[in-house]
N, C-alpha and C positions, 0 to 999 in steps of 0.2 A: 504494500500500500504506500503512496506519494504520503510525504507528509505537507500536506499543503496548508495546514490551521495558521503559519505565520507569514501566511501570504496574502493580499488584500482581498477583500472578499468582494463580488462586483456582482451588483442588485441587477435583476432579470429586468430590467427598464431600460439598462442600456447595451443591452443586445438583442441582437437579429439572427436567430435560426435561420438557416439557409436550408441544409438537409442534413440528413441523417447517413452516416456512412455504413456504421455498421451496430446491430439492435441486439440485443434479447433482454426479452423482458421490461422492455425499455432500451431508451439510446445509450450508446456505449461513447459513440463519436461520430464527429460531424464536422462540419464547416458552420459557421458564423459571423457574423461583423460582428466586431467594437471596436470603439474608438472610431470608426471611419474607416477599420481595413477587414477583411478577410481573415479569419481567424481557426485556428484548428482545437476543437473542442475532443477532451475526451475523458469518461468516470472515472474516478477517482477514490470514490467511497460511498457506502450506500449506509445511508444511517436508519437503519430501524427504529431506531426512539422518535421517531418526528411524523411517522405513518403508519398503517396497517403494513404497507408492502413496504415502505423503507423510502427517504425521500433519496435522489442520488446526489453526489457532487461531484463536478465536474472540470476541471482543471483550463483555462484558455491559454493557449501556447501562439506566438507570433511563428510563422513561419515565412519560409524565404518563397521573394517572387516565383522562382521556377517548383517551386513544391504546389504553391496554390495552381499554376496552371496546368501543372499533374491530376490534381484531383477537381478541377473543373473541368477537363480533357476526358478522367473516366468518370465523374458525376452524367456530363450528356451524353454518354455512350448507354450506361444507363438507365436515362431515361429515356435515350430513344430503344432500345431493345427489350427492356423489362416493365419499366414503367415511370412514374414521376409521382409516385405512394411516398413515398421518403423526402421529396421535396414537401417544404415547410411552405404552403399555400395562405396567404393573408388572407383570406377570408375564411378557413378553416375548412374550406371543401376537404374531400376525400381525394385522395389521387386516384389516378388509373393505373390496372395491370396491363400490359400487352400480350397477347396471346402465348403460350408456354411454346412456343415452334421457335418465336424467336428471341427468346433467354440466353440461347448457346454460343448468339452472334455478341452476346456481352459475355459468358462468364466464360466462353473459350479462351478469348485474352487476356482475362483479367486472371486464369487462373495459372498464368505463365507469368504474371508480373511480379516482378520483388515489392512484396509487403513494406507498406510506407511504415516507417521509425522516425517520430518527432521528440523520444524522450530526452535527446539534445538540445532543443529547442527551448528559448526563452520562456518561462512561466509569466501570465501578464497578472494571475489572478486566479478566483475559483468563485464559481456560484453553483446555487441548487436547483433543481427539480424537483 
């Protein structure tokens, strides 16, 4: 577990969900803005004293140019082959699935890619869910 408690904690007002990269049971990691950039989000702690199922916490990491347009590169591939469920809709619509034919035109390459590692990456902060 990060130990993130003496890091600044930053109120869900001033961020913006993008999407969701990878879930169970909840988001694990994603993309976000704060501050005005692109931010790579990911859990960090799930506190059970605060909900029935556990609220989570999640750590904001600033990442480098060429990293954010890695994962906005396989974010639309994504959404064009699987769907845009994961993308965070402002109006809280539902997303769409694509049909299951064409899944394999995304997870073919994605399952030949080297697994992104930001635990190098600058901490900006930590908020809740």
């Amino acid at each position: 577990m990060l130990d993130y408690a003496a890091m600044p904690r930053i109120h869900r007002e001033a961020l913006r969900m993008l999407w969701i990269h990878d879930y169970w049971d909840g988001p694990l990691t994603g993309m976000l803005v704060y501050d005005g950039k692109l931010r790579w989000f990911e859990c960090c702690d799930v506190n059970p004293e605060t909900s029935d199922v556990g609220a989570r916490r999640f750590v904001v990491r600033d990442v480098a140019e060429e990293q954010i347009a890695e994962e906005e590169r396989w974010h639309a591939l994504f959404v064009e082959h699987v769907g845009d469920h994961w993308t965070v809709q402002g109006d809280d619509r539902p997303g769409t699935v694509k049909p299951a034919e064409e899944h394999a035109k995304f997870y073919g390459p994605y399952s030949k890619r080297a697994p992104s590692d930001y635990t190098t990456r600058p901490i900006l902060g930590w908020f809740e869910l």
